[in-house]
SEBAMI-116364 format. One record per residue (C-alpha): y, x, z. Coordinates in nm, 2 decimals, always signed. Example, Ala and Ser with C-alpha at 12.3 -4.5 7.8 and 13.67 -1.06 7.14 Angstrom:
// residues 2
<seti><y>-0.45</y><x>+1.23</x><z>+0.78</z></seti>
<seti><y>-0.11</y><x>+1.37</x><z>+0.71</z></seti>
This chain:
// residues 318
<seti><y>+7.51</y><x>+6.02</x><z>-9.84</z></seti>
<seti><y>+7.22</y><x>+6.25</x><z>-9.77</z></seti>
<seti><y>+7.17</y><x>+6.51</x><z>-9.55</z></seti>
<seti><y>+7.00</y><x>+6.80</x><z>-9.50</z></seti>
<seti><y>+6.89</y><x>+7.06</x><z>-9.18</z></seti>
<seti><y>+6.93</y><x>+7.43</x><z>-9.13</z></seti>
<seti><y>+6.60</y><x>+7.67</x><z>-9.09</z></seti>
<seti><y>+6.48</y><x>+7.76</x><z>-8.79</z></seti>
<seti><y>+6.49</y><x>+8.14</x><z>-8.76</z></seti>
<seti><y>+6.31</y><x>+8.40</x><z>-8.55</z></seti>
<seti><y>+6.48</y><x>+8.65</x><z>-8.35</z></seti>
<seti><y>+6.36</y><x>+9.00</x><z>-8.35</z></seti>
<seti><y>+6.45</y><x>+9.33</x><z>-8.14</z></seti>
<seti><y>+6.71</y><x>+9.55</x><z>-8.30</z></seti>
<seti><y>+6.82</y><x>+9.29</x><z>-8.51</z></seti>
<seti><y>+7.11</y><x>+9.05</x><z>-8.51</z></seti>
<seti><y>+7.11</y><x>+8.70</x><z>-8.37</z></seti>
<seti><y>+6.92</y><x>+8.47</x><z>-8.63</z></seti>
<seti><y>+7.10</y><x>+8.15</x><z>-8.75</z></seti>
<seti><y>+7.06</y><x>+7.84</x><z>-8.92</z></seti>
<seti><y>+7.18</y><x>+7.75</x><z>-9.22</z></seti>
<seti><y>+7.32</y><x>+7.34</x><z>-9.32</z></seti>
<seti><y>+7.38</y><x>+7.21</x><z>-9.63</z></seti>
<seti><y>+7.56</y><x>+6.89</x><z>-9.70</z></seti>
<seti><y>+7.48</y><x>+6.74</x><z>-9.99</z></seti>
<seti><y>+7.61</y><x>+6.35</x><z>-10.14</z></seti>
<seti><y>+7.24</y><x>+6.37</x><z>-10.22</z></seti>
<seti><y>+7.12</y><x>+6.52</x><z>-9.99</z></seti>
<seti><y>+7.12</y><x>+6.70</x><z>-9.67</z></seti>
<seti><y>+6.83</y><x>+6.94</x><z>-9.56</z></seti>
<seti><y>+6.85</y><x>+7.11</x><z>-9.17</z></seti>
<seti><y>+6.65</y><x>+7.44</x><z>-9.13</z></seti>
<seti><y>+6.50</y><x>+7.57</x><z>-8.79</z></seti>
<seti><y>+6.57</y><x>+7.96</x><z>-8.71</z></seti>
<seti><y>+6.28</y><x>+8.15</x><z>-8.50</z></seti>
<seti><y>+6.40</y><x>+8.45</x><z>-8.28</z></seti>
<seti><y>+6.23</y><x>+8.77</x><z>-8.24</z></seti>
<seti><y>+6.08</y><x>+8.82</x><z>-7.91</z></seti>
<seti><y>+6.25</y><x>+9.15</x><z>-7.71</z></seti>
<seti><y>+5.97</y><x>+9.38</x><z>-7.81</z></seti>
<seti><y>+5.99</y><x>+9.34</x><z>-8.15</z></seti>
<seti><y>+6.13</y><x>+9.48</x><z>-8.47</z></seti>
<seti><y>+7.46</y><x>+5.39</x><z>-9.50</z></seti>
<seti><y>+7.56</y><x>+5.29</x><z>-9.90</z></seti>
<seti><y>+7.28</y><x>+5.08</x><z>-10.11</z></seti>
<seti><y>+7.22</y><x>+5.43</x><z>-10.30</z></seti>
<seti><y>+6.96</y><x>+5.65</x><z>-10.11</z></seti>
<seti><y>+7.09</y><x>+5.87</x><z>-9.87</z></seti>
<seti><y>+6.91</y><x>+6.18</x><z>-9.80</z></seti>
<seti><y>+6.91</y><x>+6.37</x><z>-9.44</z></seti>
<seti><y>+6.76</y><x>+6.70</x><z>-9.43</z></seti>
<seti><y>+6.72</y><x>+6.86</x><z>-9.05</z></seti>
<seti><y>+5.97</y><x>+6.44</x><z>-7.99</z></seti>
<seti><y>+5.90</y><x>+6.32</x><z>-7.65</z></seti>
<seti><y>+5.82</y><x>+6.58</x><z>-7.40</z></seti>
<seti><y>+5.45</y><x>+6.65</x><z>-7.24</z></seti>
<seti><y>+5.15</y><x>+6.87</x><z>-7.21</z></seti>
<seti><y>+5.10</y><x>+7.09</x><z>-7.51</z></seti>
<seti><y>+4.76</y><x>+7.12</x><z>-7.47</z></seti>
<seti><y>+4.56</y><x>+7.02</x><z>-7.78</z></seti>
<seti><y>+4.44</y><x>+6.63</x><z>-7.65</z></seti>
<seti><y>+4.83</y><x>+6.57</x><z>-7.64</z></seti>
<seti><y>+5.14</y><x>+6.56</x><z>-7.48</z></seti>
<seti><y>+5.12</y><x>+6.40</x><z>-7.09</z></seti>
<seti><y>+5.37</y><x>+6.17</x><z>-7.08</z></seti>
<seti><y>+5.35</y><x>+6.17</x><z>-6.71</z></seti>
<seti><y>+5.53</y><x>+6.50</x><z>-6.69</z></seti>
<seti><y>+5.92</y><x>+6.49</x><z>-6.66</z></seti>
<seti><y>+6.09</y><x>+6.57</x><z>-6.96</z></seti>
<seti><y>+6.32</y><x>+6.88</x><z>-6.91</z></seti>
<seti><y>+6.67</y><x>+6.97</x><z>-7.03</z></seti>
<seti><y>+6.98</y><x>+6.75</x><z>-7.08</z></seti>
<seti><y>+6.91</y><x>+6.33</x><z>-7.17</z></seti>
<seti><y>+7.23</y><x>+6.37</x><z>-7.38</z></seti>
<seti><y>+7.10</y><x>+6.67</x><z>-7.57</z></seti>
<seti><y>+7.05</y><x>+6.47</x><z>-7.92</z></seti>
<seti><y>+7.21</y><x>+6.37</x><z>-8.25</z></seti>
<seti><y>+7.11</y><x>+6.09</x><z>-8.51</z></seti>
<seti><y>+7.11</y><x>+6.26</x><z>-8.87</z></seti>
<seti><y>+7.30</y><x>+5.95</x><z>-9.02</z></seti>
<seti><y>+7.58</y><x>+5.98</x><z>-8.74</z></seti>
<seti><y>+7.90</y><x>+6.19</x><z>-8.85</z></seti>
<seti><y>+8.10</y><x>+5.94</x><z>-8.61</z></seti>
<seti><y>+7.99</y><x>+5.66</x><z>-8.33</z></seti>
<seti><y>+8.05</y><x>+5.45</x><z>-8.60</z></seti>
<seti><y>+7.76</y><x>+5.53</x><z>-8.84</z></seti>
<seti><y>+7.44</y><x>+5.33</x><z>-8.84</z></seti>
<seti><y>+7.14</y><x>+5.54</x><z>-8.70</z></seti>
<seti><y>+6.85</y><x>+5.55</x><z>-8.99</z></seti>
<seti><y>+6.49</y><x>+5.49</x><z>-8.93</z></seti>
<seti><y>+6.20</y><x>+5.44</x><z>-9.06</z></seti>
<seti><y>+6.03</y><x>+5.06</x><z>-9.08</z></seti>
<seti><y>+5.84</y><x>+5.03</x><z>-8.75</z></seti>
<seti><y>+5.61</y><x>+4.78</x><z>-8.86</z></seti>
<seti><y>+5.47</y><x>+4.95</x><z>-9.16</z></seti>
<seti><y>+5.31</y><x>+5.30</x><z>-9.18</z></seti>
<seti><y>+5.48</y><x>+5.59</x><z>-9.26</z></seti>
<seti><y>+5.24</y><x>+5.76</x><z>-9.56</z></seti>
<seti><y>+5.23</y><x>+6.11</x><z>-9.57</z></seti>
<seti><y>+5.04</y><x>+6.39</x><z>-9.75</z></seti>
<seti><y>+5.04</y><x>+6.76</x><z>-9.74</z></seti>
<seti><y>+5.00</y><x>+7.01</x><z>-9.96</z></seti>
<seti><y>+4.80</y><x>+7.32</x><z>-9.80</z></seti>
<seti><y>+4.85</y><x>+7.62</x><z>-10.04</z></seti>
<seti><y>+4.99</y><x>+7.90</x><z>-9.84</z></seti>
<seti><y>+4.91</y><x>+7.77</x><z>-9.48</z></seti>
<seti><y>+4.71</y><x>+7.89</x><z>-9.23</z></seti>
<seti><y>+4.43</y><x>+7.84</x><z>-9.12</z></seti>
<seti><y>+4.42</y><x>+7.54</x><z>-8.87</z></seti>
<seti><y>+4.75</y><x>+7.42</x><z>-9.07</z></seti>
<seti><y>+4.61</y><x>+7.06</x><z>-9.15</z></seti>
<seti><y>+4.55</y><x>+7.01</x><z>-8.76</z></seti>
<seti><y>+4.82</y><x>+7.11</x><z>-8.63</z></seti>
<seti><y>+5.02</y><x>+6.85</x><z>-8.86</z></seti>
<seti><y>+4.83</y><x>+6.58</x><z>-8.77</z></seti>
<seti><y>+4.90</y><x>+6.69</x><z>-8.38</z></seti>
<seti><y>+5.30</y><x>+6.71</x><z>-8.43</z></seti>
<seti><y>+5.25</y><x>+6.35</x><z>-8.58</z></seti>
<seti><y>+5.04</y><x>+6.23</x><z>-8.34</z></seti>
<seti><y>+5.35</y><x>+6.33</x><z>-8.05</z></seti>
<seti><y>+5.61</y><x>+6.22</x><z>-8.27</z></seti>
<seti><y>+5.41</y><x>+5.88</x><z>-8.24</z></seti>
<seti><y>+5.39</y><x>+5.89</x><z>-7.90</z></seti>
<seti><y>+5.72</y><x>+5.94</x><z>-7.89</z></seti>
<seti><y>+5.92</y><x>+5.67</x><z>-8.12</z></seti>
<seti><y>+5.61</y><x>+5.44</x><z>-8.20</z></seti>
<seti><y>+5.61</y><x>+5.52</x><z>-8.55</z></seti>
<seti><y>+5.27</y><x>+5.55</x><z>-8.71</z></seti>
<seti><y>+5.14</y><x>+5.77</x><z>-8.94</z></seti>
<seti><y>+4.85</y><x>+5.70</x><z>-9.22</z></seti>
<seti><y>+4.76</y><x>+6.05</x><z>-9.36</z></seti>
<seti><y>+4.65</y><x>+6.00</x><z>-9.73</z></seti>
<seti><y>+4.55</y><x>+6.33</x><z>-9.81</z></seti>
<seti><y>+4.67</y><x>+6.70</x><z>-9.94</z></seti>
<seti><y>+4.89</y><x>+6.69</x><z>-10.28</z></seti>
<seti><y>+5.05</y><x>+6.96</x><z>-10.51</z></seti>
<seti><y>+5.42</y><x>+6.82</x><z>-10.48</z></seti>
<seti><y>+5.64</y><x>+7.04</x><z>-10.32</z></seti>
<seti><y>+5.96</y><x>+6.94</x><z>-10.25</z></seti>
<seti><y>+6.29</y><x>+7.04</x><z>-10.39</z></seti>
<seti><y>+6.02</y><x>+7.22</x><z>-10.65</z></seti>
<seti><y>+6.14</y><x>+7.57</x><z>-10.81</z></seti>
<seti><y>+6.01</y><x>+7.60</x><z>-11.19</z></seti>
<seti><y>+5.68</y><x>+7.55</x><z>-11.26</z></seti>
<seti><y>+5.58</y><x>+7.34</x><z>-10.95</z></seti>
<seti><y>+5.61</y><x>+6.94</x><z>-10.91</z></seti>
<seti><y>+5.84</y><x>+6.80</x><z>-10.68</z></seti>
<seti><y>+5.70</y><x>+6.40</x><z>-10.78</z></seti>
<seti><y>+5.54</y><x>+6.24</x><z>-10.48</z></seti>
<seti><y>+5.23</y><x>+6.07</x><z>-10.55</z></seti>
<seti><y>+5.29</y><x>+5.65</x><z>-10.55</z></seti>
<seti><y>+5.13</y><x>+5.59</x><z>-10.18</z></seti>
<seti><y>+5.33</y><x>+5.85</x><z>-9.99</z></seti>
<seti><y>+5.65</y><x>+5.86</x><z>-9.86</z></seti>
<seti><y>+5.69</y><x>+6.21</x><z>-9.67</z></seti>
<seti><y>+5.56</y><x>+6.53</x><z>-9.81</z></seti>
<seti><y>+5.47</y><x>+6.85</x><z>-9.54</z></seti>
<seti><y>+5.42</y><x>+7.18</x><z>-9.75</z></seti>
<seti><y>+5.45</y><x>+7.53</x><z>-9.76</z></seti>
<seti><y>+5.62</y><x>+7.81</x><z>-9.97</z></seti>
<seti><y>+5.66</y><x>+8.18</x><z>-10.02</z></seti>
<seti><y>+6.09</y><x>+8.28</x><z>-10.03</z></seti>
<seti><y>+6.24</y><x>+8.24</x><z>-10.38</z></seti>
<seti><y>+5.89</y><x>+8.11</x><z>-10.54</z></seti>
<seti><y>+5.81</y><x>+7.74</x><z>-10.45</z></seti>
<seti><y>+6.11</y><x>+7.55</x><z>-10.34</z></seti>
<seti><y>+6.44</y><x>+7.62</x><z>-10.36</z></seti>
<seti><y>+6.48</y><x>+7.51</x><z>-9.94</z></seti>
<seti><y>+6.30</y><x>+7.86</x><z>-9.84</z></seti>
<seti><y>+6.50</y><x>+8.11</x><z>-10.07</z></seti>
<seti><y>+6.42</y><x>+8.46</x><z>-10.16</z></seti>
<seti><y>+6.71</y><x>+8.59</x><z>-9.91</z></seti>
<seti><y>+6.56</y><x>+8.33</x><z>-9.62</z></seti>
<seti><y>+6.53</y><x>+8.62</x><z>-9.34</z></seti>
<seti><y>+6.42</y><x>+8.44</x><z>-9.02</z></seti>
<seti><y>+6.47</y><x>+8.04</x><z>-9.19</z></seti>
<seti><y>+6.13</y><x>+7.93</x><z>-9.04</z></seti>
<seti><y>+6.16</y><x>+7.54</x><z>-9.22</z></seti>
<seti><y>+6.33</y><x>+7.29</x><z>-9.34</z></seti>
<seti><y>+6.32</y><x>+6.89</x><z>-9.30</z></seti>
<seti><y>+6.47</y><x>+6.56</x><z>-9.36</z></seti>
<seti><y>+6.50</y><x>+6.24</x><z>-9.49</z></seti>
<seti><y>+6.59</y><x>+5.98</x><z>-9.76</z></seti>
<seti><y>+6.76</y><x>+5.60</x><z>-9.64</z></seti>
<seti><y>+6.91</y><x>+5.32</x><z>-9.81</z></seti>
<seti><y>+7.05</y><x>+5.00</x><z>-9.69</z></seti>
<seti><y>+6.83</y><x>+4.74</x><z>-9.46</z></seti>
<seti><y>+6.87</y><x>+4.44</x><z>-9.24</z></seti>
<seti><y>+6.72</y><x>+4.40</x><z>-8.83</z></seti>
<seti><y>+6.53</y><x>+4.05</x><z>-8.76</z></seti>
<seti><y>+6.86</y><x>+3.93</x><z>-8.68</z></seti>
<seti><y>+7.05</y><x>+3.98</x><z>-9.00</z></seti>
<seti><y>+7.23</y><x>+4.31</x><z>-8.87</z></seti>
<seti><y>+7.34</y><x>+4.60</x><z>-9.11</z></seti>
<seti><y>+7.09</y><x>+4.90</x><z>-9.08</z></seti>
<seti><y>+6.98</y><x>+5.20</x><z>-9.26</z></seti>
<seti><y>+6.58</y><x>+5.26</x><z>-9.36</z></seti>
<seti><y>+6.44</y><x>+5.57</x><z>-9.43</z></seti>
<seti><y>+6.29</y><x>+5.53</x><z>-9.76</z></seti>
<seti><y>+6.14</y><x>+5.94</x><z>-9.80</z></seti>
<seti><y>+6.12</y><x>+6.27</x><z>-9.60</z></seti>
<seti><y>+6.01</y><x>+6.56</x><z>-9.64</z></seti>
<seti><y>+5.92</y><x>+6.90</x><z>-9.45</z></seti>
<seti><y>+5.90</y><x>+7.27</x><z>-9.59</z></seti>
<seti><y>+5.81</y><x>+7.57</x><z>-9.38</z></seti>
<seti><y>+5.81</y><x>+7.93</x><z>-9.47</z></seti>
<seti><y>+5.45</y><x>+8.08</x><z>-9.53</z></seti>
<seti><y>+5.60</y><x>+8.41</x><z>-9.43</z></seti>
<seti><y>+5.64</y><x>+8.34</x><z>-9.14</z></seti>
<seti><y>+5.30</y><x>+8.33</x><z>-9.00</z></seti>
<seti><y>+5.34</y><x>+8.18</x><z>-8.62</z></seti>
<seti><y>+5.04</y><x>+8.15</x><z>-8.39</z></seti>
<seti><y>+4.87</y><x>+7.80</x><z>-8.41</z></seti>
<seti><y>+4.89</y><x>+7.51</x><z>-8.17</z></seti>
<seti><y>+5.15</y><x>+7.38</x><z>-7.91</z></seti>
<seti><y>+5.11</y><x>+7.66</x><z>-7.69</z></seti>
<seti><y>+5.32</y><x>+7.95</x><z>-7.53</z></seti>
<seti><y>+5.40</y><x>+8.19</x><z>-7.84</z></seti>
<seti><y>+5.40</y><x>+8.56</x><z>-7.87</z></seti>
<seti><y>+5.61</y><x>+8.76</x><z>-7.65</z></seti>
<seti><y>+5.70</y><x>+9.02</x><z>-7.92</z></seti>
<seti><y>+5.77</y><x>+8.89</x><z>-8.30</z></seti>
<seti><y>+5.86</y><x>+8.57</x><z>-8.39</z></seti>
<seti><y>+5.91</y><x>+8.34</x><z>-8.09</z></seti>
<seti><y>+5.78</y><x>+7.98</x><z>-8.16</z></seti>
<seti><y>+5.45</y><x>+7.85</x><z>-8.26</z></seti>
<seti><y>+5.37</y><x>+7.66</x><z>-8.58</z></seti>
<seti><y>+5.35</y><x>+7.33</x><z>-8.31</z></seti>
<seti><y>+5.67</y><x>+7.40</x><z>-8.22</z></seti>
<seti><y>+5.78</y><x>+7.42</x><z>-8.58</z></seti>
<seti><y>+5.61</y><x>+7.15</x><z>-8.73</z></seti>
<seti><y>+5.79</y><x>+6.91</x><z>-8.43</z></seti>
<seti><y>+6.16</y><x>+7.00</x><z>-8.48</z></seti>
<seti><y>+6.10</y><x>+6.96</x><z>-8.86</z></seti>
<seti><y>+5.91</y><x>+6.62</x><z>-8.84</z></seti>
<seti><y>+6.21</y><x>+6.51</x><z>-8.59</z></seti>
<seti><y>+6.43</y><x>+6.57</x><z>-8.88</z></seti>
<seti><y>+6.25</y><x>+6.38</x><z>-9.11</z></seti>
<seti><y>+6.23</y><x>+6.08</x><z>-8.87</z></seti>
<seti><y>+6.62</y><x>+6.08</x><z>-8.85</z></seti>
<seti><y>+6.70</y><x>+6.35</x><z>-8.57</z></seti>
<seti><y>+6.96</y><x>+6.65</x><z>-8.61</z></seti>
<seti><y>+7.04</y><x>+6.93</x><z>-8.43</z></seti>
<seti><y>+7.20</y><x>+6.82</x><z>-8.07</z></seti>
<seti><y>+7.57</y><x>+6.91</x><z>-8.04</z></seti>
<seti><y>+7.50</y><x>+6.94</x><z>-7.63</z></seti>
<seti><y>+7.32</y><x>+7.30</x><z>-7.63</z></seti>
<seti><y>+7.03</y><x>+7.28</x><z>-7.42</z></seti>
<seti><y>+6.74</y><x>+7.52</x><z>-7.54</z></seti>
<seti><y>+6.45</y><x>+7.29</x><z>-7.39</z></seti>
<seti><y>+6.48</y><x>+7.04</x><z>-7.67</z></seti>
<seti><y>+6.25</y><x>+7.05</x><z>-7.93</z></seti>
<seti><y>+6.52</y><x>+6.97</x><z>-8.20</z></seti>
<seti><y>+6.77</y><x>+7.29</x><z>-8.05</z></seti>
<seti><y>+6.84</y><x>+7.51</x><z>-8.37</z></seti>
<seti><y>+6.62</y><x>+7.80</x><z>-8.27</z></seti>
<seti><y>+6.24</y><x>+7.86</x><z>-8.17</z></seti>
<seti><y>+6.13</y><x>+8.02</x><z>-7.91</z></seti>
<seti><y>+5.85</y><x>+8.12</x><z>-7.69</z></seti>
<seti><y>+5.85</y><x>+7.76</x><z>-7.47</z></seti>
<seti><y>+5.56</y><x>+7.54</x><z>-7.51</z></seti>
<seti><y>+5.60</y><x>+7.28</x><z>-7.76</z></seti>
<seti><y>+5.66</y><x>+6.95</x><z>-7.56</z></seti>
<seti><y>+5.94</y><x>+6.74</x><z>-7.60</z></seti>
<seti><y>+6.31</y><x>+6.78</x><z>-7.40</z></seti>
<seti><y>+6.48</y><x>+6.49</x><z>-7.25</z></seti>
<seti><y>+6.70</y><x>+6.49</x><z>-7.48</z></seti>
<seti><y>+6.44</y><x>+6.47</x><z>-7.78</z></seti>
<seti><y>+6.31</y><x>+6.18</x><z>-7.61</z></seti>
<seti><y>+6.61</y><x>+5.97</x><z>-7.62</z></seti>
<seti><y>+6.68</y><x>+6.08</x><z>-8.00</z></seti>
<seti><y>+6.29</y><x>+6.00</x><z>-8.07</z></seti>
<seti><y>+6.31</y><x>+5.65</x><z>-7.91</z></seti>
<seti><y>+6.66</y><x>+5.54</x><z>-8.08</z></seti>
<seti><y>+6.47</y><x>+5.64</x><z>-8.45</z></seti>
<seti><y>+6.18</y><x>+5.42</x><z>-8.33</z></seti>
<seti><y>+6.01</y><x>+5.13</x><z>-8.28</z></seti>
<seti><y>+6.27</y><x>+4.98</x><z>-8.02</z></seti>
<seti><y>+6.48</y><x>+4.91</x><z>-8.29</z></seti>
<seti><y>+6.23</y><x>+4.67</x><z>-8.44</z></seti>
<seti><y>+6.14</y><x>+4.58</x><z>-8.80</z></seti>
<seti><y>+6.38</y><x>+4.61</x><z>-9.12</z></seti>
<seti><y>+6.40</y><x>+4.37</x><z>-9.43</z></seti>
<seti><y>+6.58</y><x>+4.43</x><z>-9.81</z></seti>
<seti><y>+6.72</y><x>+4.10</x><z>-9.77</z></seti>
<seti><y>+6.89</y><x>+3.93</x><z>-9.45</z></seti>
<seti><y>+6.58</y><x>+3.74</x><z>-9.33</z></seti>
<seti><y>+6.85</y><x>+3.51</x><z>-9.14</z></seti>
<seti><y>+7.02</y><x>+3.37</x><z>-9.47</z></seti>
<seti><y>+6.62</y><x>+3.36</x><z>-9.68</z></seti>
<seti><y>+6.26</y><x>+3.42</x><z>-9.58</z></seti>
<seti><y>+6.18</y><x>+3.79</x><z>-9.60</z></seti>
<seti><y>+5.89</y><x>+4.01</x><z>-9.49</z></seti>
<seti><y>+5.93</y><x>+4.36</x><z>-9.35</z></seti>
<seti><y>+6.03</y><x>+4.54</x><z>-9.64</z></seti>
<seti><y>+5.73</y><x>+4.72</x><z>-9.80</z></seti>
<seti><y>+5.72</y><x>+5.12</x><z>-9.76</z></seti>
<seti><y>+5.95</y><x>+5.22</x><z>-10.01</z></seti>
<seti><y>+5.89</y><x>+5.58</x><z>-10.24</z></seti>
<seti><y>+6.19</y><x>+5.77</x><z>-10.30</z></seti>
<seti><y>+6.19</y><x>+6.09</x><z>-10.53</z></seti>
<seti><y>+6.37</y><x>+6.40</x><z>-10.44</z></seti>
<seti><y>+6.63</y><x>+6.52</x><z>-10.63</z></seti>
<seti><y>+6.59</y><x>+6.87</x><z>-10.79</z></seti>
<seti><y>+6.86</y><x>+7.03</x><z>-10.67</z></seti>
<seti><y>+7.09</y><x>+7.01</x><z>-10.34</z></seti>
<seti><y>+7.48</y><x>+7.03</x><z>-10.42</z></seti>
<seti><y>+7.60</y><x>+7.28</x><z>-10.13</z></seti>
<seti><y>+7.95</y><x>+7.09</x><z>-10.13</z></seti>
<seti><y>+7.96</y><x>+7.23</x><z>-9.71</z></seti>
<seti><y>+7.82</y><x>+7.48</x><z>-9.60</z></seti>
<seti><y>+7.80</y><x>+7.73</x><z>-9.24</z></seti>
<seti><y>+7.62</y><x>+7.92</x><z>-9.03</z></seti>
<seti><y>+7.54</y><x>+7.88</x><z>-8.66</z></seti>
<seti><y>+7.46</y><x>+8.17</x><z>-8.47</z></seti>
<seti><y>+7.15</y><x>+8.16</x><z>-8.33</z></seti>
<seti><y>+7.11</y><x>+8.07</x><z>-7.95</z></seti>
<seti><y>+6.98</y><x>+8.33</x><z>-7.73</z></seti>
C-alpha cells in the first residue's frame, strides 16, 4: 500500500484557516504541509508508496543537540502504521540514501538549504545522505516533464509552479506549501524478522510560495514558515514520518508551518529515531536461513498518477 502526505499551507489575514490535503492511494500516498499567513497579512512484496527531525539550534552550522527538545514525546506517527500492528518502514541504515535535486524554480540558496535539512534529518535518525547532483525528473511529472529517476538515486527534491510541473502542487493549491513521501517493499532485520525498506521518496514544494531561506524565525506577516522548516517536515515524510495524531504545534512534522524556528519537537525525535539507524540493517532474503548482504539501495519509479480512493481535509491548526 502506498501513501501519500497533505501540503503544508500558509495562513494569511482575512482569510480562512489553511488545510492540508491526504490522499491515499494502493500506490501511493503523498502528505502535503499547509503554511499559515502571519496576522498582518492578506508491508506486501509489491512497493508501497507513503507520501507525507531531531530538535536543536537552527542556526546555519546545525542543530545543538544539547538543547531540550520541546513539545509532546508522543507527538509522532509512522507513515506505514494504520494500526499498532503495521511494520514501521525505513530506509537501509547501512547504505546511503542517494538523492538528487532538480533546481528549476527555486530560490536562490535552495541547494543549501537541502543539503542543511539533510544534514539534521542525519543527525537525527543516523541515515546518511550521498548527494549525486541536480536532475530534470520531477516527480509525479504533468505532460511534457519526466518523472524517471536517474539509475543512482533513490529520492528526488524538486520544485513546481501549480497546475504546470507535477500533478502533487495543482493549479487550485492555495496555501499547499509541499508534498513528500515514500516508496517500501518487503525486507528482513539481522535476525530474520519481517520489516518494510524504503525503496524511493520523493519531495515537491511549491515555487509559489517563496519562504525566507534558512532555519530561522520566519516573517511575521505572509506566509509563516521558512523554506528550512519546509524542506524538514517534507524530508521526515520521505524517511517514513506522518503527521502526529497528538496535536502539538512544536513538532516539525505538525500539519502547518509557522513562524517557530526550524528545530526538531520531541516528538519528531522519537519518530526520527524509530525510522533510523536503531533499527539496524535490512536484507531481501532472511540472512538467518542463507548468507545475505545488506540489500543494495534499491531504485523505485513513481507511478504517474495517484488514485485518490480517500480523501479529506484537516483544518489547519492555529
Amino acid at each position: 500500500m502506498a501513501r501519500q502526505d497533505p501540503a503544508l499551507r500558509p495562513t494569511t489575514a482575512g482569510r480562512a484557516p489553511s488545510r492540508w490535503r491526504r490522499r491515499l492511494a494502493l500506490v501511493a500516498l503523498p502528505l502535503a504541509l499547509a503554511a499559515v499567513p502571519g496576522a498582518a497579512a492578506a508491508n506486501a512484496a509489491a512497493p508501497t508508496q507513503h507520501v507525507t527531525g531531531l530538535t536543536g539550534n537552527p542556526a546555519a552550522t546545525g542543530p545543538d543537540r544539547a538543547v531540550k527538545p520541546r513539545g509532546n514525546p508522543r507527538a509522532y506517527k509512522f507513515l506505514s502504521r494504520s494500526k499498532p500492528t503495521d511494520l514501521i518502514a525505513r530506509w537501509n541504515p547501512c547504505r546511503p540514501v542517494s538523492y538528487r535535486v532538480n533546481l528549476a524554480r527555486s530560490g536562490k540558496g535552495a541547494l543549501k538549504d537541502v543539503k542543511a535539512a539533510l544534514q539534521r534529518v542525519h543527525q537525527a535518525t543516523g541515515l546518511r545522505f550521498a548527494y549525486r547532483g541536480t536532475t530534470d525528473a520531477v516527480p509525479f511529472a504533468m505532460p511534457g516533464y519526466s518523472d524517471d529517476y536517474p539509475a543512482d538515486t533513490q529520492l528526488v527534491i524538486a520544485w513546481a509552479t501549480p497546475g504546470k510541473q507535477s500533478t502533487q502542487i495543482p493549479v487550485d493549491a492555495g496555501g499547499l506549501a509541499g508534498m513528500g513521501g515514500s516508496w517500501w517493499t518487503a525486507a528482513y532485520t539481522r535476525t530474520g524478522r519481517a520489516a518494510s525498506r524504503i525503496t524511493g521518496g520523493f519531495v515537491v514544494l511549491n515555487a509559489s510560495m517563496h519562504l525566507p531561506a534558512g532555519f530561522g524565525l520566519g516573517d511575521r506577516t505572509g506566509w509563516q514558515g521558512t523554506r528550512g522548516q519546509l524542506l524538514m517536515h517534507e524530508i521526515g515524510h520521505a524517511v517514513g514520518l506522518d503527521h502526529p495524531t497528538v496535536a502539538d504545534k512544536q513538532e516539525i512534522m505538525s500539519p502547518t508551518m509557522s513562524r517557530k524556528k526550524a528545530v526538531w519537537g520531541a516528538g519528531d525525535v522519537n519518530g526520527l529515531r524509530g525510522v533510523g539507524r536503531s533499527g539496524g540493517c535490512l536484507y531481501d532474503q532472511d540472512p538467518t536461513t542463507e548468507p545475505a548482504e545488506p540489500t543494495a539501495a534499491g531504485v523505485s519509479s513513481l507511478p504517474h498518477q495517484v488514485p485518490a480512493d480517500d480523501r479529506h481535509e484537516v483544518r489547519a491548526l492555529p
